[in-house]
C-alpha positions, 0 to 999 in steps of 0.5 A: 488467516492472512494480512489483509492490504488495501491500496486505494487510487482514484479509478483503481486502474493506474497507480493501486492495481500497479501497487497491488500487484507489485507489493503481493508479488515481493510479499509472496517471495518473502513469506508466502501466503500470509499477505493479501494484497487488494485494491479500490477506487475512491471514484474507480472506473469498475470492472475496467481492467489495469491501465495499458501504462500499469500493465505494461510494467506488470508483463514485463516483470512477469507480474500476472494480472489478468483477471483483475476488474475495477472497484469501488471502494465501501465502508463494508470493504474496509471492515475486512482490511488490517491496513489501508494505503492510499496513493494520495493523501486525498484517497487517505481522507476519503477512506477515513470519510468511509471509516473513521476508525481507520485513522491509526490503519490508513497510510499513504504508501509512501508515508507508509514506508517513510514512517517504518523507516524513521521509527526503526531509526529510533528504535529497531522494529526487531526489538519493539515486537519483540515476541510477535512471532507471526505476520498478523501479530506483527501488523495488528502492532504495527500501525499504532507504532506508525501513528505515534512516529506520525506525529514525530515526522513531517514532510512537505505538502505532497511529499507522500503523493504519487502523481496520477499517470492516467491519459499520459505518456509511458514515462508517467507510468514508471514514474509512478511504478518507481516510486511504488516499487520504491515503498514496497521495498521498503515494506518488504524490507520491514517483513524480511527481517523477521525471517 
C-alpha cells in the first residue's frame, strides 16, 4: 500500500504533470515506493503530453516522462487519493465541488508546505506522530493537523497560487518549477525526518 497524491491544474500539462514528476521523483529518493504521485485537470487537454515548457525542465534533471497523457480529473479518481494538491486555490474548490469530503485532504502545494512548516513550528511533527511508524500512518494523520493549523495562518489573496505558464516564454515555465520545487522540498523535508 503506498500514499496516494493527487496534484490538479487546469489542463494537466503545465504546472501538475511538472509537480508531479518532481515531488515522485525527490519522494522516491527518500523512501521509495511508499508514495504514488498523480495528477489531473479540472479543464485538462486529455491525453495530450507535458507541455514542452514543463518537459524541458523535467529532461534536464533527468526526470523520465514519456508516457504521460492527460486527464480529466472525477469524483471517482478522487476516491483513491490520500491528498490532494491544487496549483490554485480555484483547482482547490473545484475538487471539493467533485468531493466534498476532501475539505480536510485538499491543499494547495504551496499551502501545503506552508502549513508543515508553521505547524512544525509550533509543535515538531516528530512529536505530534510520535508512534506512526510507517508513511500511510503518518499522511492518514497528517491532513487533519494541516486543517487545524489552516485555520491559525493566513496569507494574502493568492499567495498560495502558482501562475499558469501555458502559451508563454521558457521563463514562466521556471517560474513556476521553482516554485514547485520550492514546496516539494519542503514536503520532502517533512518525510525525511522520520527516516
Amino acid at each position: 500500500m503506498s500514499v496516494r497524491i493527487l496534484t490538479v491544474c487546469t489542463g494537466n500539462i503545465c504546472r501538475s504533470p511538472y509537480a508531479q514528476f518532481a515531488l515522485q521523483h525527490a519522494l522516491d529518493e527518500v523512501r521509495p515506493g511508499a508514495f504514488e504521485v498523480t495528477s489531473a485537470g479540472t479543464h485538462a487537454m486529455v491525453d495530450y503530453t507535458v507541455e514542452p515548457g514543463s518537459a524541458h525542465i523535467l529532461q534536464g534533471r533527468g526526470i523520465a516522462h514519456d508516457d504521460f497523457a492527460a486527464r480529466q480529473i472525477t469524483e471517482r479518481m478522487l476516491d483513491d487519493v490520500d491528498v490532494v494538491l491544487p496549483l490554485e486555490v480555484g483547482h482547490r474548490k473545484l475538487v471539493l465541488s467533485y468531493s466534498p469530503r476532501h475539505l480536510k485532504r485538499a491543499f494547495t502545494m504551496k499551502e501545503f508546505a506552508r502549513l508543515l512548516d508553521s505547524a512544525d513550528a509550533r509543535e515538531p511533527w516528530t512529536q505530534r506522530l510520535a508512534g506512526l511508524s510507517t508513511p500511510e500512518e503518518r499522511w492518514a494523520a497528517l491532513p487533519s493537523h494541516l486543517a487545524r493549523e489552516r485555520g491559525l495562518s493566513r496569507v494574502d489573496e493568492g499567495a498560495d497560487d502558482i501562475a499558469d505558464p501555458y502559451r508563454r516564454p521558457q521563463e514562466a515555465f521556471d517560474r513556476m518549477a521553482a516554485e514547485v520545487d520550492a514546496a516539494v522540498e519542503r514536503i520532502v523535508a517533512f518525510e525525511r525526518q522520520f527516516s
